[in-house]
C-alpha positions in Angstrom: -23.2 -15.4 3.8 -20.4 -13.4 4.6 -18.1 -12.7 1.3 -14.5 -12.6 2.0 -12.6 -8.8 1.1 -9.3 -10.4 2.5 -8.8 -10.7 -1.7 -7.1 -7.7 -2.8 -5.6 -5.6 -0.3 -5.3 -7.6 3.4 -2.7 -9.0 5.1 -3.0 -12.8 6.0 -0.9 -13.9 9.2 -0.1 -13.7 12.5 1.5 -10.8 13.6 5.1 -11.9 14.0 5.2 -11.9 10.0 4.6 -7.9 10.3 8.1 -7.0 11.0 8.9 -4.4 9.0 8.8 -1.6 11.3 11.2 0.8 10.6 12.6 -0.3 7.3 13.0 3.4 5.7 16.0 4.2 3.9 14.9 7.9 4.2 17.4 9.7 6.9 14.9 12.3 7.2 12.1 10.4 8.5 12.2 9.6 12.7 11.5 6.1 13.3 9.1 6.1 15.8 9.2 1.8 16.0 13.2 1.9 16.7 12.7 -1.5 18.6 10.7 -3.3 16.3 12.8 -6.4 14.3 13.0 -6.7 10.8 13.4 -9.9 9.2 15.2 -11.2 6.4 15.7 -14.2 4.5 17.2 -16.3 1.9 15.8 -17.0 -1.9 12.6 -18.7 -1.8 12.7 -20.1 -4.7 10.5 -23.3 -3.1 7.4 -22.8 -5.5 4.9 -22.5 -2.9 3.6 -19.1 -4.6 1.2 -20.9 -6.0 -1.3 -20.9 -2.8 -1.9 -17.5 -3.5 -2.5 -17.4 -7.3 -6.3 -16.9 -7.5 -7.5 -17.3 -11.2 -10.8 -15.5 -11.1 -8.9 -12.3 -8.7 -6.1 -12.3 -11.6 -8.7 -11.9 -14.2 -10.5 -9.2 -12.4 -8.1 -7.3 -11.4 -6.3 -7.6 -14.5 -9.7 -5.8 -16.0 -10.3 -3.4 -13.7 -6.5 -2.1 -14.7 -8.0 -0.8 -18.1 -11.6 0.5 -16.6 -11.8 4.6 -16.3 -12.5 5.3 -13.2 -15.9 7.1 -12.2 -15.3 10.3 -10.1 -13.7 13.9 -10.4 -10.9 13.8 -12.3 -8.8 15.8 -10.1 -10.0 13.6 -6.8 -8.3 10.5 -7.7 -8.8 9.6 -3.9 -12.8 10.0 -4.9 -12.7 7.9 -8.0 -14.5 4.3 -8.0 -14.2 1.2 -10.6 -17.1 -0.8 -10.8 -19.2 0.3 -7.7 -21.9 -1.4 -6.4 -23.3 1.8 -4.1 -24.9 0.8 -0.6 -27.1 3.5 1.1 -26.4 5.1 4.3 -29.7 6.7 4.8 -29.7 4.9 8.3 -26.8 6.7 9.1 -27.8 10.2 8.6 -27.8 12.4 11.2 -26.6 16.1 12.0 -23.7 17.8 14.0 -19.8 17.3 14.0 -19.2 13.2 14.6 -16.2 11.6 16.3 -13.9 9.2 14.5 -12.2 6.6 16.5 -9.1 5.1 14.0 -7.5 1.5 14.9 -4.1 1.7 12.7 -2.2 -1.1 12.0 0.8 1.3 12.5 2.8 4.1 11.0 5.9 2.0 11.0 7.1 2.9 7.0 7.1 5.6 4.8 4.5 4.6 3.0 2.2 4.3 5.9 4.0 7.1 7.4 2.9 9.7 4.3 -0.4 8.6 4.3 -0.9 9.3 7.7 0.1 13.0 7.6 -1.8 13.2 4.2 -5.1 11.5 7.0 -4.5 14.2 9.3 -4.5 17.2 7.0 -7.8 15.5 5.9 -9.3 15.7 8.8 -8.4 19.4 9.8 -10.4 20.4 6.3 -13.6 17.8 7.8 -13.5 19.7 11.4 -13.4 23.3 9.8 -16.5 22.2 7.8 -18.3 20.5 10.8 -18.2 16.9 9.7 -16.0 15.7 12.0 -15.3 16.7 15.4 -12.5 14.9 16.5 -10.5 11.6 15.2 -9.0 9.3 18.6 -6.7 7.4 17.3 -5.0 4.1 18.6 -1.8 3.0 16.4 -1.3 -1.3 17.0 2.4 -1.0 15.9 1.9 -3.7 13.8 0.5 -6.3 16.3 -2.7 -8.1 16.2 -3.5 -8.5 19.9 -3.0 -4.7 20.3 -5.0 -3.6 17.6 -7.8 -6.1 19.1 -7.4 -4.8 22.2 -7.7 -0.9 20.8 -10.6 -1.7 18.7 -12.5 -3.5 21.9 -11.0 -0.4 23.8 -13.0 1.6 21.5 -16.4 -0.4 21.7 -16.7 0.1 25.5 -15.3 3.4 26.1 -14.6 5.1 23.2 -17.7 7.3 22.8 -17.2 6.8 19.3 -19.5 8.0 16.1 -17.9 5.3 13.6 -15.1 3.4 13.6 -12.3 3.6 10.8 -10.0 0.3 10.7 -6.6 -0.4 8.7 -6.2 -3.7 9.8 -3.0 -5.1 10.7 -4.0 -9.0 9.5 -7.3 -10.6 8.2 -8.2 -13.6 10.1 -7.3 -12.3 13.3 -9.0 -8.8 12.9 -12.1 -10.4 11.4 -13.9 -10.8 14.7 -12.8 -7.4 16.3 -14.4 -5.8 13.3 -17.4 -7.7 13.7 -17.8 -6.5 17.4 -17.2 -3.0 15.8 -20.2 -3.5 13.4 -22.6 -5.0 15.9 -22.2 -1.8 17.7 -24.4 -0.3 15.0 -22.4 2.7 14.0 -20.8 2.8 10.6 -17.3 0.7 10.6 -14.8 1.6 7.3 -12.6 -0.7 6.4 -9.6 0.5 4.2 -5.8 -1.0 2.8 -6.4 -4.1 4.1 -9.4 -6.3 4.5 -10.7 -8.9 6.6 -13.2 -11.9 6.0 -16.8 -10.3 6.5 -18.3 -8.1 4.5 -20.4 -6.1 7.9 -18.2 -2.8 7.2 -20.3 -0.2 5.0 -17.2 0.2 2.8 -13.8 -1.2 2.0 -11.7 1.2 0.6 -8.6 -0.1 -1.5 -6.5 0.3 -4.8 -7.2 -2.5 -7.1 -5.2 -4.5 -5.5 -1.8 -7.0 -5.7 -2.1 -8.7 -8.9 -2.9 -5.5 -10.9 0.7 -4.7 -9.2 2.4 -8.2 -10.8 1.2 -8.0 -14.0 1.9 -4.2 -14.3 5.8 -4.8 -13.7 5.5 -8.2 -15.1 4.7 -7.4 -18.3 6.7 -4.2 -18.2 10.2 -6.3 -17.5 8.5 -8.9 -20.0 8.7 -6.2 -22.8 12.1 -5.1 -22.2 14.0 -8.1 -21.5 14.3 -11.8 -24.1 13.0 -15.1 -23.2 16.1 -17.0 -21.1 17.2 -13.4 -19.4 17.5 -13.5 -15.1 15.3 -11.1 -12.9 15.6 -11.3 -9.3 12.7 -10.5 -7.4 13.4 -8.3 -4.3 10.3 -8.8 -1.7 9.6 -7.7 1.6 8.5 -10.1 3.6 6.0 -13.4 3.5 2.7 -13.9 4.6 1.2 -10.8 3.3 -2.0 -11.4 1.3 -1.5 -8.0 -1.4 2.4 -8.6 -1.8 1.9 -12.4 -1.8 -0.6 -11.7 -5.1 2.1 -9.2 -6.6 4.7 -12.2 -6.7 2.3 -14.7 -7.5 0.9 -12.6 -10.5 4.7 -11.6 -11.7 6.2 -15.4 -11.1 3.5 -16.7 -13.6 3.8 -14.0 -16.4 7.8 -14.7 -16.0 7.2 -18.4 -16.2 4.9 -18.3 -19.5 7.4 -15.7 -21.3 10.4 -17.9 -20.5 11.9 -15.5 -18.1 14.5 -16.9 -15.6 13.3 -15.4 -12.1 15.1 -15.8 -8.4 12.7 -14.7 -5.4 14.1 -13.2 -2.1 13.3 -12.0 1.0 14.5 -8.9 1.9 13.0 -7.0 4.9 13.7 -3.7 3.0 16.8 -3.9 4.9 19.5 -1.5 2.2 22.7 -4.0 3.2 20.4 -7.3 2.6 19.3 -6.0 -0.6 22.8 -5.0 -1.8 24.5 -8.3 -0.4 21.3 -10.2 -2.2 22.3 -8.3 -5.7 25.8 -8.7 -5.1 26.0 -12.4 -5.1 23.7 -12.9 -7.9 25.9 -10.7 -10.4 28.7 -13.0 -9.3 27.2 -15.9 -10.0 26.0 -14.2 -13.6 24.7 -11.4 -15.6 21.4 -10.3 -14.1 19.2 -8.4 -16.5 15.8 -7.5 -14.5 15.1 -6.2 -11.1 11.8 -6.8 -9.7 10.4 -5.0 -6.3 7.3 -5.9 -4.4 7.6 -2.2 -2.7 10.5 0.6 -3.5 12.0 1.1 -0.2 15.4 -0.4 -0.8 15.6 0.4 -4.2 18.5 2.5 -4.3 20.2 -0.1 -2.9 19.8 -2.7 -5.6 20.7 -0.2 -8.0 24.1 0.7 -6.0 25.0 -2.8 -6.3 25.4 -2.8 -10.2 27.4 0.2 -9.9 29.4 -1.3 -7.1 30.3 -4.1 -10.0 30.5 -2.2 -12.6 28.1 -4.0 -14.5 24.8 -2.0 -16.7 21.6 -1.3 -15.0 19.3 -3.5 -15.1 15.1 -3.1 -16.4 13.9 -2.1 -13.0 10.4 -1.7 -11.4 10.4 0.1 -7.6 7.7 2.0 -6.4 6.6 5.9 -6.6 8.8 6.8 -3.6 11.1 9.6 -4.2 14.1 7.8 -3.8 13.6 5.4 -6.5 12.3 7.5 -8.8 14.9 10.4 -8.0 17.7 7.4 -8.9 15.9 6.3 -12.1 15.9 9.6 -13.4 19.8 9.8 -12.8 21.1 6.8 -13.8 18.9 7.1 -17.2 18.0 3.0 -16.2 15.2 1.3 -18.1 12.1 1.7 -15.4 8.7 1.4 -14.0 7.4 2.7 -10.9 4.2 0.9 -9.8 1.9 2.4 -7.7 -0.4 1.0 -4.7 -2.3 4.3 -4.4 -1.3 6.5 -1.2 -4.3 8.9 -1.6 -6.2 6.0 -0.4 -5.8 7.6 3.5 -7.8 10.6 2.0 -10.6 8.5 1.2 -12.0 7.1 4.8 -12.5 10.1 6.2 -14.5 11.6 3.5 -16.5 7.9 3.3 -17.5 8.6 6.5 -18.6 12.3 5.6 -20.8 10.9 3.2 -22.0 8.0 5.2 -23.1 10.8 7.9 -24.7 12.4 5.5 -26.5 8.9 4.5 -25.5 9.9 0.7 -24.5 6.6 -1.0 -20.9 5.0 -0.4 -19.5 2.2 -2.7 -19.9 -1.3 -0.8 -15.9 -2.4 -2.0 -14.5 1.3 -2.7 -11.8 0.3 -5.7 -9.5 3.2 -6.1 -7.4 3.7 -9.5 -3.6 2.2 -9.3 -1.5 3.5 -12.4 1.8 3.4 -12.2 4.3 6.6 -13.4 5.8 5.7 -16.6 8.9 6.9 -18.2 7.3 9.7 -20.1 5.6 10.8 -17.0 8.8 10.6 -14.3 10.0 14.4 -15.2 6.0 15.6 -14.3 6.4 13.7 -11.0 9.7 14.6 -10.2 8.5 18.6 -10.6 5.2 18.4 -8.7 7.2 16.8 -5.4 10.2 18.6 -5.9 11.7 19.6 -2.2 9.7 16.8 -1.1 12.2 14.0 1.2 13.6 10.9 -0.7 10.7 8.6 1.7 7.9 10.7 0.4 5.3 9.1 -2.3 4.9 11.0 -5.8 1.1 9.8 -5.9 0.3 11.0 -2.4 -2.6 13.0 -3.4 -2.9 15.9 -0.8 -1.3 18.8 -3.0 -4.8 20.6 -2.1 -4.6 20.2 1.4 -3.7 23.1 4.1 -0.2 21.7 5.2 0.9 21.6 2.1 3.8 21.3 0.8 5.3 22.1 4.8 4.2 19.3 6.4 5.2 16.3 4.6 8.5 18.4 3.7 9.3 18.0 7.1 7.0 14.7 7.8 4.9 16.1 10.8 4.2 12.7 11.7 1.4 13.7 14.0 
């Protein structure tokens, strides 16, 4: 029976909901999708969230926020919670092995760090003899072109194993499939698809541990009958679907007035957005389903001279660069970057046919207000669209290359 790992990290939809090429606030970072759309929207605010809630993935995910990890302490990108290990002794075999990589895209500076952090990976692999070369196909965010590089791949690709991101789940789930019946090891990581015939999928612990993090943070800081409006990105997207869904019903049980909207990261939505709620009232909370566009939201309070709100962003430098000047009440959740580290050295290991977790859950912690000083020193110089908990400080390229985001 095939066991779905769409849960915690995937993206459910057809590709014309993965519009957010582009949306970078950062004036440093090239876009390199300048013809891609982005889409906006109104509020929500239809109640339809609950199709996403999922009881038994809250509860699990809400435990595996307080498990320590298992793994070197100084390799969060090689720590596991609750591994079930699958052996790879079919796998083993000697000499330098190519990589073929279907990406979803590189289309936001999240995606955009973690690809150079990838790349620098792989240049430590290939000096050791692990891997010999990593082909590379980037979908730009479109299902039928990430099919069509995976299939490219299977028939011509001459490849060793196969790493997917994929760009949705039900509409990858078969390319994948096609990859695994190859025979050759398939990775899965950041988002997952609805078989389980990859030898690992490789994720943070996924979008509900993000919704109750900055649920309960905004929860503790703000009384019963106070307003938080909910900045999100876009719809249809399985891990930030399960942040919203997690947040909405912690807000609902502690009495918390919330007002959900679409955003496309776009800076002049989100300040319009903010704008017209102050108008309307005092707004006390600011929830984010992903920083980009957080500076933004915060400009708009100063732009009405009205106090900061409690806030929760993300670990990009921009947001967390801001909290620390405006002194603002804040949280910045984390959905792991260091997680593009950790397919390349799964696939080390499964050439090796040493033991690989079957669903690889990486630690997701966000940076608290007694640790934003520590994170603010160790990425000093580092541009406003780079992401604190990136996880390659040991790397070669470093700090040069994501300094000037070498996008490769």
């Amino acid at each position: 029976m095939k066991r779905s790992l769409s849960i915690t990290a995937s993206l459910v939809g057809a590709a014309s909901l993965i519009l957010l090429a582009g949306c970078t606030t950062d004036p440093t970072v090239e876009n390199p999708a300048d013809d891609a759309t982005t889409e906006t929207s109104e509020s929500t605010d239809s109640g339809d969230s609950g199709q996403w809630f999922d009881q038994a993935l809250f509860d699990k995910q809400d435990a595996e926020r307080s498990v320590t990890p298992e793994g070197p302490e100084d390799q969060p990108y090689l720590q596991m919670i609750n591994a079930e290990m699958r052996d790879t002794a079919d796998w083993a075999s000697d000499g330098a092995k190519k990589v073929c990589f279907a990406n979803a895209s590189i289309s936001n500076p999240w995606r955009q760090t973690g690809w150079i952090t990838m790349n620098e990976q792989l240049k430590v692999l290939q000096e050791s003899g692990a891997i010999s070369s990593m082909e590379t196909r980037d979908a730009k965010d479109s299902d039928d072109t990430q099919i069509a590089d995976i299939d490219y791949f299977i028939a011509e690709g001459n490849c060793d194993g196969f790493i997917i991101s994929p760009n949705s789940t039900a509409a990858m789930t078969p390319a994948v499939e096609r990859a695994c019946d190859t025979g050759k090891p398939v990775v899965v990581f950041d988002r997952g698809v609805e078989t389980d015939c990859a030898v690992t999928f490789i994720h943070p612990i996924g979008g509900f541990a993000w919704g109750i993090d900055t649920a309960e943070f905004l929860i503790d800081n703000l009384d019963k009958g106070d307003k938080v409006v909910a900045l999100r990105i876009l719809p249809g997207v399985d891990v930030l679907e399960q942040r919203w869904a997690g947040a909405e019903k912690l807000f609902d049980e502690a009495g918390i007035e919330a007002v959900d909207y679409f955003t496309g990261a776009d800076p002049a939505e989100i300040k319009k957005i903010i704008s017209d709620e102050l108008a309307k009232g005092d707004v006390q909370g600011i929830w984010m389903d992903a920083g980009d566009g957080a500076v933004a939201a915060i400009e708009a309070f100063e732009d009405a001279g009205k106090d900061y709100p409690v806030m929760t962003g993300e670990d990009e430098l921009s947001f967390l660069r801001k909290w620390k000047d405006t002194g603002l009440t804040g949280l910045a959740p984390v959905y792991s970057n260091f997680q593009w580290r950790t397919p390349l050295l799964a696939m080390e290991q499964i050439f090796d046919g040493k033991e690989v977790p079957t669903e690889w859950v990486l630690p997701q912690k966000p940076i608290t207000a007694d640790e934003l000083d520590e994170y603010l020193d160790r990425n000093d110089g580092m541009p406003d669209g780079h992401y604190a908990k990136f996880g390659g400080e040991d790397l070669p390229g470093y700090p040069k290359v994501w300094q000037e985001r070498v996008i490769p």
